[in-house]
PLY file of the C-alpha trace (Angstrom):
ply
format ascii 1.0
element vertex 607
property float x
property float y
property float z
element edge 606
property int vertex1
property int vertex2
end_header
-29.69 -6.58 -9.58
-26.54 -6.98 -6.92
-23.63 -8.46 -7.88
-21.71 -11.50 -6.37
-18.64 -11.92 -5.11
-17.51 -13.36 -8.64
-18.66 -10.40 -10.73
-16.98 -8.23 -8.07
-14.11 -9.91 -8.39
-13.75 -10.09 -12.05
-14.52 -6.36 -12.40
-11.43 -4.98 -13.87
-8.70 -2.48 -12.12
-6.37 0.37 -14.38
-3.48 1.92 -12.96
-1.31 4.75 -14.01
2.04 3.81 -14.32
3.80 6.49 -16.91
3.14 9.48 -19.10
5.66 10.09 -22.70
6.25 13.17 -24.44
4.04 12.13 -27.15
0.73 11.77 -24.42
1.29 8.08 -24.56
0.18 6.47 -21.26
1.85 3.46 -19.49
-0.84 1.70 -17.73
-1.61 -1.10 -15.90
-5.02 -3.63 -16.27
-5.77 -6.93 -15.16
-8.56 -7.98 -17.58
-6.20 -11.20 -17.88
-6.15 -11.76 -14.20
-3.04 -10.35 -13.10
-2.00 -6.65 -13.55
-0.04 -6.25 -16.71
1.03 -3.51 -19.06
-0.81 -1.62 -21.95
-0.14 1.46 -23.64
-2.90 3.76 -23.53
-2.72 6.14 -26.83
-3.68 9.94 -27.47
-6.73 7.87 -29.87
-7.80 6.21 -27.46
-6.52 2.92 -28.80
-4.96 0.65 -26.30
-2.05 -1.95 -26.87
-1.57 -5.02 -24.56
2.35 -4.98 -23.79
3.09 -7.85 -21.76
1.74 -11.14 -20.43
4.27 -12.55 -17.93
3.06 -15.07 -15.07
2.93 -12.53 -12.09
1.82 -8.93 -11.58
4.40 -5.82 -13.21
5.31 -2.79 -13.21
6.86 -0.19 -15.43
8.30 3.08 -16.81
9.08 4.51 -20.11
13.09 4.60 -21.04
13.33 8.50 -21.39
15.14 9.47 -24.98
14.09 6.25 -26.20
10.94 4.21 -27.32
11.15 1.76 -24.58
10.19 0.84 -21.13
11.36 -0.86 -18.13
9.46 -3.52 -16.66
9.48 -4.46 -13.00
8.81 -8.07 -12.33
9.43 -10.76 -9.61
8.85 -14.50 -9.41
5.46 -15.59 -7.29
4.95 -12.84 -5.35
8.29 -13.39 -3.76
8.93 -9.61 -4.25
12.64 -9.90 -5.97
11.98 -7.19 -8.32
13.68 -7.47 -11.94
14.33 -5.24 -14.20
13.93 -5.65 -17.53
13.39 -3.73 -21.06
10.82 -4.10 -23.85
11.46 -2.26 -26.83
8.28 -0.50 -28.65
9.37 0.63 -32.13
7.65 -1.37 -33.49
4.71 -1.81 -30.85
4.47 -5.92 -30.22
2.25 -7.43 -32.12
0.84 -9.29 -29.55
1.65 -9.15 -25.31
5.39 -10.21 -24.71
6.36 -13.19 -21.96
9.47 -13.07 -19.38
11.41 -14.26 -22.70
10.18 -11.52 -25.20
12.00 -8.99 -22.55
15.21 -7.96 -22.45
17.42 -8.68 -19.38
18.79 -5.24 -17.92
19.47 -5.92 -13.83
18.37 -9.32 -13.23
19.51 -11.70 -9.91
17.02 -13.85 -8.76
18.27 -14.35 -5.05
17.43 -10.63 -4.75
15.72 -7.59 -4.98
15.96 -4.64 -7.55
13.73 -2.03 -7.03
13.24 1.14 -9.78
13.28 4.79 -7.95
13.88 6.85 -11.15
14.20 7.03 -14.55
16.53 9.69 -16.76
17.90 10.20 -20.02
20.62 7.35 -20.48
20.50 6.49 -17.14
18.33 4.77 -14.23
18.29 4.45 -10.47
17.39 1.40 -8.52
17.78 0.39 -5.09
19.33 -3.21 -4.59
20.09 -5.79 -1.41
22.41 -7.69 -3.42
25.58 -6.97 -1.65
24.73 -8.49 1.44
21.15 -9.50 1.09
19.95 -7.00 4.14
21.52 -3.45 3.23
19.86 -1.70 0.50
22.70 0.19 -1.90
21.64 3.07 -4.38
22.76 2.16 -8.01
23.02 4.30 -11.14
23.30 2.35 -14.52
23.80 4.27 -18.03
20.96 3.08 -20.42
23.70 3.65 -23.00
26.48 0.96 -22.28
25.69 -0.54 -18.81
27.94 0.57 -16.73
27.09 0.99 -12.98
28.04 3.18 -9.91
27.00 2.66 -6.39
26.34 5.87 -5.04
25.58 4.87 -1.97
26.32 1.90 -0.15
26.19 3.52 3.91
23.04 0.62 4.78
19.81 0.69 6.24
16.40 -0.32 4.31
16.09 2.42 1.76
12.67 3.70 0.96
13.17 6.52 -1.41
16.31 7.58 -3.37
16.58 11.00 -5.33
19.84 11.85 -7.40
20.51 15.39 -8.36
20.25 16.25 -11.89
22.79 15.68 -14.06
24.95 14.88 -10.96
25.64 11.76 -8.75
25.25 13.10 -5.23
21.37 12.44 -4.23
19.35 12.24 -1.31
17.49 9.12 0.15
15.20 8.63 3.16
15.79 5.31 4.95
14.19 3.69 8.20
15.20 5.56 11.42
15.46 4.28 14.51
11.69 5.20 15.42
8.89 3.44 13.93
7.06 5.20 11.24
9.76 7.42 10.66
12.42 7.74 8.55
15.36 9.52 8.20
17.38 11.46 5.41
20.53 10.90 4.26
22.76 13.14 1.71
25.11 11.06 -0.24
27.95 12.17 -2.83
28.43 9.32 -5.03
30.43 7.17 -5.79
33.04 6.58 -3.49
31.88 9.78 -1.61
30.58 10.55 2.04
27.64 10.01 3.56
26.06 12.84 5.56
23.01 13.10 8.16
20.66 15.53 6.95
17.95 14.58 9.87
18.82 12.71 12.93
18.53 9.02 13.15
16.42 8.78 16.39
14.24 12.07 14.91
10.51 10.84 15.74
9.14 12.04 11.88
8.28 11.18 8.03
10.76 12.11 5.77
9.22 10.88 2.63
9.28 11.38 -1.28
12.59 13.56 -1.22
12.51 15.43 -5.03
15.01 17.77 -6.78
14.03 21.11 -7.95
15.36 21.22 -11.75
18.80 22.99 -11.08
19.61 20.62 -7.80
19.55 23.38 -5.64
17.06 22.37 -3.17
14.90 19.47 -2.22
10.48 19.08 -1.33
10.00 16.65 0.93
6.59 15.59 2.36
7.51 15.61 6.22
5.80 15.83 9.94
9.27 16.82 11.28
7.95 19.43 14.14
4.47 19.19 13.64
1.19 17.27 13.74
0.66 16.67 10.32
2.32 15.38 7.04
3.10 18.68 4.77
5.21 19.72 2.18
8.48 21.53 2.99
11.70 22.75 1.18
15.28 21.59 2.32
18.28 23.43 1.04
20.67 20.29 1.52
23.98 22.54 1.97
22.26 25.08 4.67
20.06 22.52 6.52
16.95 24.89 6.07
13.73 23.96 5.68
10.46 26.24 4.76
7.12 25.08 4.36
5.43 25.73 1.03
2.14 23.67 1.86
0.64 22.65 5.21
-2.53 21.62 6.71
-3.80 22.10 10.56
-5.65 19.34 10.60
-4.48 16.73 7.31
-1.71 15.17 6.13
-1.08 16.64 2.99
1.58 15.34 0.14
3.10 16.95 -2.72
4.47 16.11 -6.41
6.87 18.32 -8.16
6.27 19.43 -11.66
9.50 18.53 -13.92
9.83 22.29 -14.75
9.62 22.94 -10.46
6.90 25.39 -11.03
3.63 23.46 -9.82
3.02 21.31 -6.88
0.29 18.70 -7.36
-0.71 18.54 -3.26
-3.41 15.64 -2.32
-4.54 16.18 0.98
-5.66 13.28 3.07
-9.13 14.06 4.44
-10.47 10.95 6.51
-9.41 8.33 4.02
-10.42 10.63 1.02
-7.99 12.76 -1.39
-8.53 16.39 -2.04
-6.45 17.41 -4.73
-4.97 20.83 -5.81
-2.25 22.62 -7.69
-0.12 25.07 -5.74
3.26 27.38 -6.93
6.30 25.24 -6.28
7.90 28.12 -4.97
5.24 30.12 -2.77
2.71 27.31 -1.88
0.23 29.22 -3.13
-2.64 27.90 -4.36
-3.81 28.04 -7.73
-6.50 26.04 -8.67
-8.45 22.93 -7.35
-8.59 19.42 -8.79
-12.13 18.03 -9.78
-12.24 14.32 -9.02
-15.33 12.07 -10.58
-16.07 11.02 -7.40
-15.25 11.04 -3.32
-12.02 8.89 -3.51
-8.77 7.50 -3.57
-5.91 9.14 -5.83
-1.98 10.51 -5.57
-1.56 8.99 -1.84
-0.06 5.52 -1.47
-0.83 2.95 -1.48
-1.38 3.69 -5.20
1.66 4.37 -7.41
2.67 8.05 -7.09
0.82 10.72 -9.48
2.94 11.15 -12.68
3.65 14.23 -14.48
4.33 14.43 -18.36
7.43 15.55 -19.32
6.34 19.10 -20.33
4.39 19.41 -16.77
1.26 20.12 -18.63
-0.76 17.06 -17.93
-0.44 14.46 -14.95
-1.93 10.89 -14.82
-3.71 9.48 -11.71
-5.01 6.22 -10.40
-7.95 6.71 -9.16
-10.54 4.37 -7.02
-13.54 5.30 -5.08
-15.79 2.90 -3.11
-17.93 2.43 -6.39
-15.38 3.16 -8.64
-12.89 0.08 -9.01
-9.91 1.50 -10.15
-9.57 4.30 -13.29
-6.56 6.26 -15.07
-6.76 9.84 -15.00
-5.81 12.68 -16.76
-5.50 15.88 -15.26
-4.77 18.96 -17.24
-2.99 21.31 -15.52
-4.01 24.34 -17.06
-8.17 23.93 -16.10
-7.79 21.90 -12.90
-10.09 19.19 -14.88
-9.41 15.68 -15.20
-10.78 12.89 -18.28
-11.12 9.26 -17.16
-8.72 7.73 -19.90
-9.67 4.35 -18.91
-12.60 3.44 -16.81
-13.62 0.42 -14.42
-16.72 0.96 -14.08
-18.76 0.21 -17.33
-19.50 -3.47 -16.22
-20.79 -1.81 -12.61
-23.84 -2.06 -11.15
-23.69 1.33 -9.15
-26.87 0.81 -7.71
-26.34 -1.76 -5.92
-23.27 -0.92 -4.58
-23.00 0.54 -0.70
-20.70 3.93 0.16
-19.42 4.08 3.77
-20.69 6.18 6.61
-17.96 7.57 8.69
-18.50 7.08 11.96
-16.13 8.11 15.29
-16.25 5.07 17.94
-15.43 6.10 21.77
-13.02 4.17 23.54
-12.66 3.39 27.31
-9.88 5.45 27.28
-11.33 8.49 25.77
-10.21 8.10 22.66
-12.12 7.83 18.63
-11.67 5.11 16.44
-12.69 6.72 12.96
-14.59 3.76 11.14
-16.66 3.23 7.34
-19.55 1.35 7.89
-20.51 0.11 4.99
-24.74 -1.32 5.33
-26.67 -2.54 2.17
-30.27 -0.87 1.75
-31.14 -4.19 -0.24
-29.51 -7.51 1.50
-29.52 -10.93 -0.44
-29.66 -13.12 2.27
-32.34 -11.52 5.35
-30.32 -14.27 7.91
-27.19 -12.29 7.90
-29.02 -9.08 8.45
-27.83 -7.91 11.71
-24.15 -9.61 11.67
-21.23 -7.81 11.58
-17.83 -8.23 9.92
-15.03 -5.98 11.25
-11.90 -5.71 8.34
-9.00 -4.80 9.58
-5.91 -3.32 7.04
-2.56 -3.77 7.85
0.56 -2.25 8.29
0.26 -1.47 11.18
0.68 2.03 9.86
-1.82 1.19 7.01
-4.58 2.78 6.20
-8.48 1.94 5.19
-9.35 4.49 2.61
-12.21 5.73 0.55
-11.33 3.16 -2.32
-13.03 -0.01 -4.00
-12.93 -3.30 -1.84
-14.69 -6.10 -3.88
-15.17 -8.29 -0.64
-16.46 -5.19 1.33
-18.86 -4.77 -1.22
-19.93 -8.44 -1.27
-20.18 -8.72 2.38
-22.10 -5.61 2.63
-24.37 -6.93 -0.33
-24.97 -10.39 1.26
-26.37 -8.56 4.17
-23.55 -8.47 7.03
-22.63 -4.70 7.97
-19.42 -4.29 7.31
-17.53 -1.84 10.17
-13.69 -1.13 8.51
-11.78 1.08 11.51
-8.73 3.16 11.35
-7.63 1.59 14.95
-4.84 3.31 16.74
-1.68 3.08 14.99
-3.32 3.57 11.86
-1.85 6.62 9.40
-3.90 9.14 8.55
-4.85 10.61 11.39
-1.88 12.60 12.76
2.05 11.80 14.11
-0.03 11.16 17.94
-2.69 8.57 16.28
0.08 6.55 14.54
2.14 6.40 17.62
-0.61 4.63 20.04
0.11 1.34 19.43
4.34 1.61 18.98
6.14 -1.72 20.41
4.61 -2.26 23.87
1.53 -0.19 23.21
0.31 -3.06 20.64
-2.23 -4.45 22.81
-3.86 -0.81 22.98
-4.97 -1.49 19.14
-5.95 -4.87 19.83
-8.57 -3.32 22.99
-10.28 -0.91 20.20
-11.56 -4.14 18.82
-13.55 -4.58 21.91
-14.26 -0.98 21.98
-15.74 -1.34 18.22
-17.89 -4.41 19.51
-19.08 -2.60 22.28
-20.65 0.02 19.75
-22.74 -2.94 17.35
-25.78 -2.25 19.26
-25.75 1.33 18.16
-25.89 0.48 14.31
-28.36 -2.13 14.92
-26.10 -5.50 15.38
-25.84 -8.47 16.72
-22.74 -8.62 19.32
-23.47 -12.23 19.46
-22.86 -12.77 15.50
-19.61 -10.35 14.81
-16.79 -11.98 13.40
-13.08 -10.00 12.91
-11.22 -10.34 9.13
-7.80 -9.06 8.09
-4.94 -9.23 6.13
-1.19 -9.09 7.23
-0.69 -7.19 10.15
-4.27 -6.99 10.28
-4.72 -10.66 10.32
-2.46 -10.59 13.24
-5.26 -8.12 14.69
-7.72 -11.09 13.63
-5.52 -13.70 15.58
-5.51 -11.36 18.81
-8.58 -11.20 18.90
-10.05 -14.06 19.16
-7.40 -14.91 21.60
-7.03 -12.10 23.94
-11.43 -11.55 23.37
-12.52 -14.94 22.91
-15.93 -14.46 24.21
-16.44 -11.52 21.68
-16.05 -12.64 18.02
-18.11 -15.60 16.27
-15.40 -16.15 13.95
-12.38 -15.22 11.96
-10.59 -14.92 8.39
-6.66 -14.28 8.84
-4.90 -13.73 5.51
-1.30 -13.86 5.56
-1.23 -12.82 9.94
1.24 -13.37 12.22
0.47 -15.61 14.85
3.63 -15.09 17.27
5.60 -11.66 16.51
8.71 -13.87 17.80
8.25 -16.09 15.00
7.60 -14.07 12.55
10.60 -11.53 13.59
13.20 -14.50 13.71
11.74 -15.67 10.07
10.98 -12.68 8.48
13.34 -11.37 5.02
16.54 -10.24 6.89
16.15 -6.83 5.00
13.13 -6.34 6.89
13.96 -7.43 10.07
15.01 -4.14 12.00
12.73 -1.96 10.31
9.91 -4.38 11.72
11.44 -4.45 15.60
11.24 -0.53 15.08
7.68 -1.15 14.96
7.07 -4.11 16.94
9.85 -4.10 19.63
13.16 -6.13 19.74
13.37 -9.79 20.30
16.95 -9.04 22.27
15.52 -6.26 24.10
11.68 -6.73 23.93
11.08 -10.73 23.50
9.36 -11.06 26.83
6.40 -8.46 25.77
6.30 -10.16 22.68
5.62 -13.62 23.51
3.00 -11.89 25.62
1.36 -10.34 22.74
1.47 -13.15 20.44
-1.79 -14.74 19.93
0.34 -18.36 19.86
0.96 -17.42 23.37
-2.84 -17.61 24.04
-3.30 -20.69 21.63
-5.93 -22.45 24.71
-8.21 -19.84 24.82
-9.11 -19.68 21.06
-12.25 -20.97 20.50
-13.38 -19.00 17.27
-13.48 -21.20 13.78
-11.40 -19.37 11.94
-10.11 -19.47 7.74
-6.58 -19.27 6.83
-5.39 -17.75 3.67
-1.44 -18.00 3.09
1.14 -17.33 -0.22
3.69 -20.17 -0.08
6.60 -17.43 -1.31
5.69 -15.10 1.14
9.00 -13.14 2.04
6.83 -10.80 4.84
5.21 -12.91 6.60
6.51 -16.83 6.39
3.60 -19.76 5.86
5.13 -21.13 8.97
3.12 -18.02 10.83
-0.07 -19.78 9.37
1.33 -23.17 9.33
2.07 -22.92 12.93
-1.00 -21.70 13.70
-3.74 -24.57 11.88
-1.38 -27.40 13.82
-2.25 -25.47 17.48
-5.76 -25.21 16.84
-6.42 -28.37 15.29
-4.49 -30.11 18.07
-7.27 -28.32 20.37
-10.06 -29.33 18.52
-10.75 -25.80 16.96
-12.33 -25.79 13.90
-9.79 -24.06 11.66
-9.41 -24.37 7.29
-6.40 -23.31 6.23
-5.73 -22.48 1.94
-2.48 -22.60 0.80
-1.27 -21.07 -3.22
1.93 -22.00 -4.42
2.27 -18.99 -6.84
1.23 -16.70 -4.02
3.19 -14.27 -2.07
2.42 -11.36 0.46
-1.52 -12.13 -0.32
-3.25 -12.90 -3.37
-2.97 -11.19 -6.37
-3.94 -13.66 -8.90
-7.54 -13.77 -10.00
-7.71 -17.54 -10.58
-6.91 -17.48 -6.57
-8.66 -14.59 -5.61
-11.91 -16.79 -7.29
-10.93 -19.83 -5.72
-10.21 -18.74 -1.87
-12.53 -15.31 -1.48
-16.16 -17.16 -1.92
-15.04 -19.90 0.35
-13.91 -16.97 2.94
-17.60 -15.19 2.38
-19.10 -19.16 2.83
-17.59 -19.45 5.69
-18.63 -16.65 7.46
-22.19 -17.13 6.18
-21.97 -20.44 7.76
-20.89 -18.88 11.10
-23.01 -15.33 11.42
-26.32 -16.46 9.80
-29.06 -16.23 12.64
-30.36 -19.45 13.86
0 1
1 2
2 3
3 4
4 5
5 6
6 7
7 8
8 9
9 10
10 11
11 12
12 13
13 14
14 15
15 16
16 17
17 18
18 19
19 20
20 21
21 22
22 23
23 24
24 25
25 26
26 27
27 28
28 29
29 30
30 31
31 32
32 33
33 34
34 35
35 36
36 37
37 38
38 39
39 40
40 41
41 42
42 43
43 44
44 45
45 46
46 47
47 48
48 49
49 50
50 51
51 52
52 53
53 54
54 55
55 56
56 57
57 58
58 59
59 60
60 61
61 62
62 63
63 64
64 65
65 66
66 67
67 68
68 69
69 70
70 71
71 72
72 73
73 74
74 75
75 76
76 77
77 78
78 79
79 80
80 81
81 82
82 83
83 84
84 85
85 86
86 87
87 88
88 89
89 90
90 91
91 92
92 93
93 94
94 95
95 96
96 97
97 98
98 99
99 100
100 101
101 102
102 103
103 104
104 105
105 106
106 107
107 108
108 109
109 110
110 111
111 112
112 113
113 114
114 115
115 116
116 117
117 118
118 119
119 120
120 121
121 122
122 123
123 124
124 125
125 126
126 127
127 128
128 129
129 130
130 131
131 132
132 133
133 134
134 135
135 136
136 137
137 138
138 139
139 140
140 141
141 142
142 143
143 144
144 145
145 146
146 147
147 148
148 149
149 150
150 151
151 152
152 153
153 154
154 155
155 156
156 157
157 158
158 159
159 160
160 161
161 162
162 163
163 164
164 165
165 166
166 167
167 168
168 169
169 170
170 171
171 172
172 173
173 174
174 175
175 176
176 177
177 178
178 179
179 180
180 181
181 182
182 183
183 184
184 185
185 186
186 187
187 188
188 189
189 190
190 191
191 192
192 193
193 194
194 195
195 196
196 197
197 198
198 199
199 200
200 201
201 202
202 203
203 204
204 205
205 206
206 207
207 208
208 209
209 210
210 211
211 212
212 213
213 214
214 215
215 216
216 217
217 218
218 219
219 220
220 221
221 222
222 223
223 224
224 225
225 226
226 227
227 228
228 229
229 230
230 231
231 232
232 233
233 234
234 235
235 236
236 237
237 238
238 239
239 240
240 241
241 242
242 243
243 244
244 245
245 246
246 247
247 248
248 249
249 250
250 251
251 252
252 253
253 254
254 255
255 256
256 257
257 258
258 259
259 260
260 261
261 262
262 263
263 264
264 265
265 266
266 267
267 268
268 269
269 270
270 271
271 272
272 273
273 274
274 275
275 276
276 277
277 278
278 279
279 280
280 281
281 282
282 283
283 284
284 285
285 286
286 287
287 288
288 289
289 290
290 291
291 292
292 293
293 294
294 295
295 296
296 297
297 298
298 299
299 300
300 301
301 302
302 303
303 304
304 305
305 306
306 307
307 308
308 309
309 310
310 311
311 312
312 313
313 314
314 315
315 316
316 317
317 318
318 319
319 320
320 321
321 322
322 323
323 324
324 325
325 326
326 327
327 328
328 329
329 330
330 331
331 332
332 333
333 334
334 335
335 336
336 337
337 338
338 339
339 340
340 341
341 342
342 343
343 344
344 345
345 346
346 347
347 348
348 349
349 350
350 351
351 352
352 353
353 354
354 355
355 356
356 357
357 358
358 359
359 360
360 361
361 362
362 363
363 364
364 365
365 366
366 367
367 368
368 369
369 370
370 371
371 372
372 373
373 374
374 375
375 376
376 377
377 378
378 379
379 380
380 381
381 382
382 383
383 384
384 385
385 386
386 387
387 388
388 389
389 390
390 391
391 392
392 393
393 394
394 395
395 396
396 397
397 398
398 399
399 400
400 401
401 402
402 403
403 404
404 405
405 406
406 407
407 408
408 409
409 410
410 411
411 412
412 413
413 414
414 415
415 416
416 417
417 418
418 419
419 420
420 421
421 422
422 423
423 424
424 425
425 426
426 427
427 428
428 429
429 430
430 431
431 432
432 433
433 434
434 435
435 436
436 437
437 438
438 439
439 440
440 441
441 442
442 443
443 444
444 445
445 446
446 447
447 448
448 449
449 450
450 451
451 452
452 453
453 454
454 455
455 456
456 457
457 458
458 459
459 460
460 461
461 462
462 463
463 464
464 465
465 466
466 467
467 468
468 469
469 470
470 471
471 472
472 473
473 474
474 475
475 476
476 477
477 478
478 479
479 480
480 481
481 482
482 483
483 484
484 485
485 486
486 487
487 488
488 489
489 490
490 491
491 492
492 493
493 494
494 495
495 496
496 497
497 498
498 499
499 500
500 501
501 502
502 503
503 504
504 505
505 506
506 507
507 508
508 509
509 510
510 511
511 512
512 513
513 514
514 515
515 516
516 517
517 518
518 519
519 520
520 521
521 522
522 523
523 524
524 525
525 526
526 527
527 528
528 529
529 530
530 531
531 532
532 533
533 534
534 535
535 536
536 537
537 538
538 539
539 540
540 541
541 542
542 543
543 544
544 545
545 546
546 547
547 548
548 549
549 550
550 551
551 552
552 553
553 554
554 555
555 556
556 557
557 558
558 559
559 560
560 561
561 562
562 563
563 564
564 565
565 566
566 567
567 568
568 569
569 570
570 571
571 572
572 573
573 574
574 575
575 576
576 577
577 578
578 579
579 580
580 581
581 582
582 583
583 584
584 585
585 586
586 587
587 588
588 589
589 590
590 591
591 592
592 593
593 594
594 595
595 596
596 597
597 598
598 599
599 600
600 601
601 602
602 603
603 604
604 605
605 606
């Protein structure tokens, strides 16, 4: 029997947050509607751990039997930092009052990057509420050191063990890029290990044990993401793991033996264990299923402290989201907690992949997702195109509860990698930087150029998305109005000038990077701002929005409903208070997704 969009929905989701000596897994699980902590024992027995009002995250307190739990306020994405003691385990989960303070300042963000013996690293804006600083704080007594304090938006930090100089990676001057920095602590200088305006990843920088060398997962000089070794005081790099045709990504052991590499192979992970200091490989990683694991946008894979064992999050398109262990030794991994006992496999759909021509000569890779056994015959032949944001986002070979229940209800369900999209190589991610945006917003029309060829209506295809993608929902009913039926926009911009000026200031220059500058660029961006083509919308369309969204402001939706309503243009627009950057409260999800699905019933069954 096929499931609805409320079984989907309530289908639960494990993550893999932590390992401890002892085996002891730090998960995550959202059987109470928002992901919270459990500890997942050697047994088998599992321990809820907290029950705050949002979603968390956290890691064990190394030397001691504790964690750190990483919280914010409404999805306004502050992080806090806080500590729960587990000797004794709680007796039942712990509130925002059962935890201990440790780095807390709600006006702004904390963000964990490591955990040590007696000490921690986090990455804070709270000198100047743009520039992110690296802080180290001893566990034992509190005291804190800014080792680096040179600006930019930080993505990664690494300190060298047992010392206070470190590496970070922070946003270049090119989009998708970033660049790394070496710092020496506190008080210390800051030096350039890549250039600012170099046109490449520098992700995930990681210490070998003795601090004499760094992997990082770079395309620096090359197609493809792989996994090379800086020496810091020489400047030389060597690869250890690449891939002609894949971005690949690695994980150091804590020992800096093994590599844990996942290879990204069209939106699926191939996983393997190499030697840390040849690349060579030793032995491949079985996975239960084609799927999603050790890539972002999932936490990182996590190794135990003796490098014998890792833990995963893993998700496939039937598979809604399972922790993992992997043992090292045998390549094999055990599903320590699974999603999928409440699943009706059967019914479920797994995507085609399909490459879509463009006028230009390019490929669009797509999923196509197409039920064998629709509920409703009318929508049979209608087509929903989802959209993922970023824009250097992926769509992956994970579970998508409102994929599923649109394929189910009988719509075929087309989700593209457009141009821009990651993935695909340094060239693919580059197509649609600053004024090349309306080159990703022209593969839409390529992609409804190629219904007929699956069998669909061109007449009944409607566009949804979320974040930058529901900007790519906005466009195109703007810039294609004759093309698309309808649209769902969840938490989209609808002018890039509006949402630049409003945006967090942290994230305002890494975002012109991308988009283009509103001193230097504002012309081509009022141009490419579906606000600017507000009179030629004639597409219903649904509007999801978080009220505390720090990304993209409700005044981007806000904005938005007022134009189109003033025009006559049918538009609903759904507003949660306790919402951020999208929903991530069940009790929401429940409330706005079967309206969403309702709505595009409404508009893409045949007559």
């Amino acid at each position: 029997m096929a499931m609805g969009i409320g079984e989907l929905l309530n289908l639960p989701v494990w993550r893999a947050f932590d390992i401890d000596d002892a085996g002891r897994i730090l998960a995550g699980y959202d059987g109470s509607g928002t992901l919270q902590l459990v500890e997942l024992a050697p047994d088998g027995s599992v321990t809820a751990l907290t029950a705050l009002p949002g979603p968390c995250a956290g890691r064990y307190l190394r030397g001691e039997r504790a964690m750190i739990v990483q919280h914010d306020d409404g999805g306004n994405e502050r992080a806090q930092l806080s500590v729960l003691r587990l000797d004794p385990l709680p007796g039942e989960p712990v509130g925002l009052d059962g935890l201990e303070p440790l780095v807390r300042d709600a006006r702004y963000i904390h963000r964990l990057v490591e955990v040590e013996a007696e000490r921690i690293v986090f990455l804070t804006n709270r000198r100047n509420n743009v520039d992110f600083d690296v802080v180290v704080r001893s566990t034992a007594d509190g005291t804190e050191s800014v080792a680096y304090d040179g600006g930019g938006y930080v993505d990664a930090a690494a300190v060298a063990p047992g010392r206070t100089d470190g590496v970070l990676s922070v946003g270049s001057m090119q989009p998708a890029s970033e660049q790394l920095i070496g710092f020496s602590g506190a008080g210390g200088e800051a030096r350039e290990l890549t250039g600012a305006d170099e046109h490449a990843q520098h992700s995930d920088p990681q210490w070998r044990p003795d601090g004499s060398a760094l992997i990082v997962n770079t395309n620096r000089d090359r197609e493809f993401v792989a996994v090379l070794q800086l020496d810091p005081v020489a400047g030389e790099w060597s690869e250890l793991v690449a891939d002609a045709e894949h971005d690949v990504r690695g994980t150091l052991s804590p020992d800096g033996r093994t590599l844990l590499v996942a290879a990204n192979v069209d939106g699926g992970a191939r996983l393997s264990l190499h030697d840390a200091f040849t690349g060579e490989l030793l032995r491949g990683v079985v996975l239960p299923d084609d799927g999603w694991a050790g890539l972002r946008p999932f936490n990182a894979p996590v190794w135990s402290p003796d490098s014998s064992q890792v833990v995963l999050s893993f998700s496939g398109p039937l598979v809604p989201g399972d922790v993992l262990r992997l043992d090292v030794a045998s390549g094999e991994t055990t599903t320590v907690a699974s999603s999928t006992g409440p699943l009706d496999e059967e019914s479920l759909v797994r995507p085609v992949s399909h490459l879509v021509p463009t006028p230009d000569g390019e490929l669009i890779p797509c999923f196509v997702y197409q039920s064998t056994q629709p509920q409703d015959p009318d929508l049979v032949g209608s087509a929903v195109l989802w959209i993922h944001g970023g824009p250097e986002g992926q769509s992956v070979r994970s579970f998508n509860p409102l994929v599923q229940a649109l394929a189910l209800a009988g719509h075929t369900v087309l989700v593209p990698n457009v141009r821009g999209s990651d993935g695909y190589g340094k060239r693919w991610i580059s197509l649609d930087d600053v004024r090349l945006r309306l080159d990703s917003v022209a593969d839409l029309a390529a992609l409804h150029v190629y219904l007929p060829k699956l069998g669909l209506d061109q007449d009944r295809a409607a566009l949804y998305g979320g974040s930058y993608g529901g900007y790519m929902v906005l466009a195109g009913v703007a810039f294609q109005p004759e093309l698309w039926a309808a649209g769902v926009d969840i938490v989209g911009m609808s002018s890039l000038v509006t949402f630049l000026e409003n945006t967090s200031l942290y994230r305002r220059a890494v975002r012109e990077r991308e988009y283009g500058s509103l001193e230097r660029d504002r012309d081509f961006l009022e141009q490419a701002s579906p606000l600017s083509r507000i009179d030629d919308i004639r597409a219903p369309l649904f509007v999801i929005h978080g009220a505390n969204d720090p990304r993209v402001p409700l005044s981007e939706a806000e904005q938005l409903v007022a134009a189109l309503r003033a025009n006559d243009v049918d538009c609903e627009l759904l507003v949660y208070a306790d919402e951020g950057h999208g929903l991530a409260r069940r009790v929401n999800k429940l409330d706005a997704y079967p309206k969403a699905l309702e709505f595009l019933a409404k508009q893409l069954r045949s007559r």
